[in-house]
Structure formats: C-alpha cells, structure tokens
N, C-alpha and C positions, 0 to 999 in steps of 0.2 A: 919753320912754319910751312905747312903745306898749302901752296895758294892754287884759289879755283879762281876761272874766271868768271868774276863780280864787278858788276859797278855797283857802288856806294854810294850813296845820295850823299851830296856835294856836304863838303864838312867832314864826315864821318871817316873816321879811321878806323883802320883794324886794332885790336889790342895785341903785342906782341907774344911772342913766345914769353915765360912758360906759362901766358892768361889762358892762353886756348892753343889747342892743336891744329886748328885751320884758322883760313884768315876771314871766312865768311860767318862766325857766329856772333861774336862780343865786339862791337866795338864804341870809340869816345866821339860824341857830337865836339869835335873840335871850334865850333862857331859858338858853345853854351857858352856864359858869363865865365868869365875869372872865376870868380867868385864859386860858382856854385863846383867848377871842376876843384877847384882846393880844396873845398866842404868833402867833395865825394873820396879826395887823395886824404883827406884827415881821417874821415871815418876808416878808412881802410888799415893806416898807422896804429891808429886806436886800438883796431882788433888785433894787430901784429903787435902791442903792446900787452896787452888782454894773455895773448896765447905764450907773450916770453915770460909772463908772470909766473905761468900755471910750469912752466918746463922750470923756471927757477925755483917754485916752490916744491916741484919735485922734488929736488936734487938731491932729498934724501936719499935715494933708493928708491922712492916706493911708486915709481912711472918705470912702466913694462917699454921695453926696447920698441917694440911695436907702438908702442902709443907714442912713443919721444918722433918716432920716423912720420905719425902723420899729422903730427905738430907738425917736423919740418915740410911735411909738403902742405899742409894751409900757410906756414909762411911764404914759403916761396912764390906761392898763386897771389898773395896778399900782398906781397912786397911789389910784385912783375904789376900789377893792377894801381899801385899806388905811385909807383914812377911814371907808368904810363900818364897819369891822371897829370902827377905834378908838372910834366912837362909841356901836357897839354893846355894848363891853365899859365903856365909861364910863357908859353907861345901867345896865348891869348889874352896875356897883360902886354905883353909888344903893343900886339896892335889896334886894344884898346887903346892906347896911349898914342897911336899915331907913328908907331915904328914896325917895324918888318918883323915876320916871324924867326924865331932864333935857328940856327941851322945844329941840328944836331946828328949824330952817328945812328939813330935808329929809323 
C-alpha cells in the first residue's frame, strides 16, 4: 500500500490492501458499534455470496473468460473490505466488553 503522510482522525484506519491503492482514501471508524461494523462486514459477504452464485451458475460455459476475471476482482475487493470490517468489529467487542484490543498481523 502506498502511504502518504495523513493524520486520521482518531479511530479511523486505513482500509488495507487490495481495498485501495493508498492508504489516504477508504477507511473504518474503528470506535463505530460492534454491531454496525458486522452489519457492514455481512453486507459485504452477501455480495461475495451474490457474485459466487452467478460464476457457479455460469459453469456452463456460457461466462466469457473476461467476465469470470472481473468477478474475481469484485471478490477480491469484497473479501479485503469484509475482513478488514470483521476485525474491526471484533476489536471493538473486546473493548466493548471491557477487554483490550485483539493484536493482530495487519
């Protein structure tokens, strides 16, 4: 990810690679509800469920090589958006609850 120098208003993260190409355009209110960051990492599953549909119902044949490739890049954006989401709202049941944010590798 290409980082500029940003400050962030306090909370806010960047969304990682491959959500965006820099680190100053998308990012998650890490301070929002549980609640609503799981809401926003479901709808996101949803549509990567949505999009595995339509590549399965291809499978006839009849999805041009081109269309299967940018299926796979809405997944991949969708998927990179939807962990970012779930981790933030699993950070943010810690300390709802009174416990420390969880440390992870991103």
């Amino acid at each position: 990810m290409r980082r500029h120098d940003l400050t962030a208003p306090p909370g806010f993260r960047p969304l990682p690679l491959p959500s965006q190409p820099y680190d100053d355009v998308l990012f998650i209110n890490a301070e929002a509800p549980s609640s609503h960051l799981f809401e926003a990492a479901s709808q996101r599953m949803a549509a990567l469920g949505d999009l595995l549909q339509i590549l399965e119902n291809g499978a006839h044949g009849d999805v041009l090589p081109q269309e299967t490739a940018r299926l796979a890049s809405a997944l991949g954006l969708l998927l990179a958006d939807a962990q970012a989401l779930h981790e933030a709202a699993f950070r943010r049941v810690r300390e709802e609850e009174g416990g420390t944010p969880a440390e992870t590798n991103g």
